[in-house]
C-alpha positions, 0 to 999 in steps of 0.5 A, a space after each residue: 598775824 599779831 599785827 592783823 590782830 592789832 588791828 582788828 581790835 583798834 578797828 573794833 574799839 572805835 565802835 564802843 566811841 560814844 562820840 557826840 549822841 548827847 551833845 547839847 546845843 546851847 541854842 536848843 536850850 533855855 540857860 538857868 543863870 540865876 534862881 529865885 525860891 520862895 514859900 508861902 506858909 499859908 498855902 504850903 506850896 513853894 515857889 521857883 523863879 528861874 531867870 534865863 538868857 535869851 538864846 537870841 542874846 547869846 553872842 561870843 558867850 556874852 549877854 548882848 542883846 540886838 535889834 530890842 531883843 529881850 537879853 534876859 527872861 524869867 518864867 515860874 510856877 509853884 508846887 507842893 515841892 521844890 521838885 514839883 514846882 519844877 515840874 510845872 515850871 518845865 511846861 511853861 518853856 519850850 527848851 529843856 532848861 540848862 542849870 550848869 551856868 547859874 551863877 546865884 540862887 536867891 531863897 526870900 526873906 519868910 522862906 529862910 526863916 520857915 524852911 530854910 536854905 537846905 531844900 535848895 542846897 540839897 537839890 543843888 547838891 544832888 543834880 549832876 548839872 549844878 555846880 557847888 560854886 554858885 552863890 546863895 543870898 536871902 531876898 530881904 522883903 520876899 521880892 524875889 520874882 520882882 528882883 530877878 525881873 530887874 534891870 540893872 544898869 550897865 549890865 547885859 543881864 540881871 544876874 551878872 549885875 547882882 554878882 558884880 555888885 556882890 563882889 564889890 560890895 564883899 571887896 570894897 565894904 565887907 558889910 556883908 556875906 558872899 557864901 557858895 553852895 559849898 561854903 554853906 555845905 562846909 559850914 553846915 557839916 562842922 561842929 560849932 560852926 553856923 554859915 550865914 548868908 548876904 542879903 540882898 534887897 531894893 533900895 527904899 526910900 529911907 535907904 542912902 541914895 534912894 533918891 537916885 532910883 529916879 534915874 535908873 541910869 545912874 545906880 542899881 535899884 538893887 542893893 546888897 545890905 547886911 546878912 541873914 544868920 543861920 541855925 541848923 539850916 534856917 535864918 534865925 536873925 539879920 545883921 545890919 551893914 555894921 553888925 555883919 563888919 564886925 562878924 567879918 572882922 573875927 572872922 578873918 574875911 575883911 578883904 578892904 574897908 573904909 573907916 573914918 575918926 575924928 582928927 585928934 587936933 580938931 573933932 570936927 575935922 574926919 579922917 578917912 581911912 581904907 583898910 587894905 588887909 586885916 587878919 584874924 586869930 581865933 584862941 579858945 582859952 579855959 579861965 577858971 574853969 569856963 571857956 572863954 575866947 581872944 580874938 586878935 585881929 591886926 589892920 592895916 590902912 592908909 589915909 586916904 582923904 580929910 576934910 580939913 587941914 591937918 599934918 602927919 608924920 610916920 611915929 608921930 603921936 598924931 598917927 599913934 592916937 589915929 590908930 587908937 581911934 582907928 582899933 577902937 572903931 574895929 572893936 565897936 564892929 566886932 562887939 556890935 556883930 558878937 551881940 547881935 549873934 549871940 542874942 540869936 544863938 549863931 555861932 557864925 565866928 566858929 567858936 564852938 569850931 575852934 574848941 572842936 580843933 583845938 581842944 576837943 577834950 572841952 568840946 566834948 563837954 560843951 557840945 551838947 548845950 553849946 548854944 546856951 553857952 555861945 550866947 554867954 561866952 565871955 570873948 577878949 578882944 585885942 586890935 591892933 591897928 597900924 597907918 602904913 602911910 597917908 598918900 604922897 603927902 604928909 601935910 594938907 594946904 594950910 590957910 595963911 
């Protein structure tokens, strides 16, 4: 008796199985891998640009288009709302639109200063299809439909090329910002703590290198350059290439970097130097009754190139004084970034942060008028900079 029950109800279970009702096909739709937003003060109406992959691209998972079939397609509308915008942007596509493999999102330049980043991270953060990891970035300029149409060299889409390029530049520069949804929402929710963005833009004709955009094949037209700084959702100032270095120097975010000094022996020889990791150390101190900051930051490089004879040896005096240059030029990064973002009143280091964690006792006290205080906090910096090596030799070929 109790081995027919068992089966009964295993035979009945199979009928509360879902199954595959609600699969979907990735042919049977139109798949979102970057998006734009833009929005006219003038009109009021918002703008949405989404850039997709052309279902006849799709091969193995990658973007590989065949027989001059376009890989990548970007269709948008505009609306009195993000929501609105996407409403009308739905009748210009003839598949129900997939969001779960975007890797960017873009906001332009005039709409990060007018409405801000929040209307976005908000839809992003409200649909069950969007993922919290994809990357945000401000269009410097406004030419975010312009942007997302762009081919880039080497790339099967625009998209994977913007990424790639974001990645580099964040692992091999770190002049600039490459912040997900999450990182902003994380950001955002802290006390003392203001997220900032990286931006991207087209090469100019004043930018280094602009001459190449003749040959598309041999660079991107695209470039990513510097960071918009945010408070309380909206872009507040950019910081150029050397401004957002310094930032990310503090910031215990400089994953590689390259630096050059003059060579103590001879100025007008340079001394190239990659840094290959730097950490950071953030104190809020009380001197005198007023907050205050130190900043410790530790790099550690090699010499990788010179242009010109020179010698050095481990301990040697020559090393010691390439490492003086080496902090010193650290120290210009991060005074350059600390100016920029207190005379627009972003804490982007997390200094108001650190007082919350550390001393939430002054916290309380500084919380309600901590921006008028960020844009005067005294902040002691302390670098130190080591040479770890200088390549497998220490002598370059002298002239005889």
């Amino acid at each position: 008796m109790n081995k027919r029950l068992l089966i009964l109800l295993m035979i009945s279970s199979l009928l509360l199985v879902s199954g595959c009702w609600d699969r979907m096909e990735p042919e049977e739709h139109a798949i979102v891998i970057a998006g734009g937003y833009d929005y006219d003060p003038e009109t009021e109406l918002y703008q949405m640009i989404f850039q997709m992959a052309s279902p006849l691209g799709l091969a193995g998972g990658e973007f590989e288009g065949e027989g001059g079939d376009e890989r990548f397609w970007t269709v948008s509308a505009w609306g009195h709302s993000i929501y609105d915008a996407l409403a009308n942007l739905r009748q210009k596509t003839s598949r129900n639109i997939l969001f779960a493999h975007s890797l960017i999102y873009m906001v332009s330049e005039r709409m990060a200063y007018h409405k801000g980043v929040l209307p976005v991270a908000n839809t992003i953060a409200r649909s069950r299809e969007s993922r919290r990891v994809m990357v945000l970035a401000v269009v410097k300029g406004n030419d975010v439909k312009e942007l997302l149409s762009t081919e880039i060299p080497l790339e099967s889409a625009n998209a994977l090329g913007v990424m790639n390029l974001i990645d580099l530049t964040v692992e091999n520069v770190g002049g600039t910002a490459r912040e997900n949804t999450n990182d902003f929402f994380k950001k955002f929710g802290q006390p003392g703590y203001q997220p900032y963005l990286g931006a991207l833009k087209f090469k100019r004709e004043e930018d280094e290198g602009a001459e190449e955009m003749a040959d598309p094949g041999r660079s991107a037209p695209i470039m990513i350059s510097g960071a918009y700084l945010f408070d309380n959702g909206k872009a507040v100032g950019y910081a150029n290439d050397r401004q957002t270095r310094g930032i990310n120097w503090v910031k215990g975010e400089i994953n590689s970097a390259n630096l050059f000094v003059p060579y103590p022996r001879d100025e007008e020889i340079e001394v190239d130097i990659r840094v290959l990791r730097a950490d950071s150390e953030i104190k809020p101190v009380i001197k005198d009754g007023r907050p205050r900051i130190e900043v410790e930051v530790n790099a550690r490089g090699i010499i990788v190139n010179t242009s010109g004879p020179t010698s050095f040896k481990e301990e040697s005096e020559i090393t010691r004084r390439i490492e003086r240059r080496m902090a010193q030029v650290i120290e210009n990064d991060i005074n350059q970034g600390l100016e920029k973002a207190q005379s627009v009143k972003s804490d982007v280091f997390g200094f108001g942060f650190a007082f919350y964690r550390i001393k939430p006792k002054v916290w309380a006290e500084l919380e309600e008028d901590w921006k008028s205080t960020f844009a005067q906090l005294p902040v002691d910096i302390d670098v130190k900079a080591t040479v770890v090596r200088s390549g497998v030799v220490n002598r370059d070929a002298q002239p005889r």
